[in-house]
C-alpha positions in Angstrom: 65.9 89.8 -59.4 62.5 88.5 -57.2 59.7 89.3 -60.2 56.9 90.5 -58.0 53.2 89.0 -58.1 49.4 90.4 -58.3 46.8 89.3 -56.1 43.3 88.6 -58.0 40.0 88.2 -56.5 37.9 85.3 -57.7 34.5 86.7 -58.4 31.3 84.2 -59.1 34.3 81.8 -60.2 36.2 84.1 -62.6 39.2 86.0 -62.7 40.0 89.2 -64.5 44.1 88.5 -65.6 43.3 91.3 -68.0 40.9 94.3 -68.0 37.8 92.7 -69.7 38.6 89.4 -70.0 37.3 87.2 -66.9 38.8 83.8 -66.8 36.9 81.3 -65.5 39.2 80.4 -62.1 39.5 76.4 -63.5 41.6 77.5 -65.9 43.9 79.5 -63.4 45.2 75.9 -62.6 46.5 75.3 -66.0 47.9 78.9 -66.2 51.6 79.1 -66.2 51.4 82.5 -63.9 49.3 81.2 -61.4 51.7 80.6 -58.2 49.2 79.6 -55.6 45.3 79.8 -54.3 43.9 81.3 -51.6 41.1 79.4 -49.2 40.2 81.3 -46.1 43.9 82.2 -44.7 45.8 79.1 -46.3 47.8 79.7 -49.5 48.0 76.8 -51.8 50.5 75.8 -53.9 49.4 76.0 -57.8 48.9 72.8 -59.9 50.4 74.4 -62.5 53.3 75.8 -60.4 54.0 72.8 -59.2 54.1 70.9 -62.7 56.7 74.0 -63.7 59.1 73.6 -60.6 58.6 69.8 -60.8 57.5 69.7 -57.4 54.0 68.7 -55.7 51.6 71.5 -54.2 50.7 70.7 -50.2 47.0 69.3 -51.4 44.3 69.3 -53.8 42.7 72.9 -54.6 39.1 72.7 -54.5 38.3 75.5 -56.7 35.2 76.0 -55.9 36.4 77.7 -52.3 39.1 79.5 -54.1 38.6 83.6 -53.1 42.4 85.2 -55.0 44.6 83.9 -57.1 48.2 84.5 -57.0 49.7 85.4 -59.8 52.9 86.7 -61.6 52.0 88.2 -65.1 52.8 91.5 -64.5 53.4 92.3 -68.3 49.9 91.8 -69.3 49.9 88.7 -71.2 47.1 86.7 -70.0 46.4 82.9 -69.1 49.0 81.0 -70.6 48.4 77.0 -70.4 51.2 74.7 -69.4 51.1 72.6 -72.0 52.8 75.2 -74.1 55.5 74.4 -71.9 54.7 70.7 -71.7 54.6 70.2 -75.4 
């Protein structure tokens, strides 16, 4: 089964994951549900997606372009970091 994936606008450089808790989007590259970035009309690969499938996104994500966020939490838990997967 495909798990489906939300789309999340960045606002003035945060993300809201869950309702009333913006996440600054820096972090959304250390989030083990972020999939990929959004600048203009490419999607990028996440930093953290790519440390999870052991594979390399396409290029660097300047984050300070970044306008949605992929993402594939749909049960509501929040950022995540990869290093509670790395460790």
């Amino acid at each position: 089964m495909t798990r489906g994936r939300r789309t999340l606008p960045v606002e003035r450089g945060e993300v809201r994951c869950l309702p009333g808790e913006p996440v600054i989007v820096e972090k959304c590259r250390f989030c083990v549900h972020s999939t990929s970035f959004r600048i203009k009309t490419a999607w990028i690969t996440s930093p953290a997606r790519a440390y999870c499938l052991r594979s390399r996104p396409e290029k660097d994500v300047d984050l300070s372009t970044v306008e949605e966020v992929e993402c594939d939490d749909l049960d509501g838990e929040g950022y995540r970091s990869i290093m509670s997967i790395l460790s």
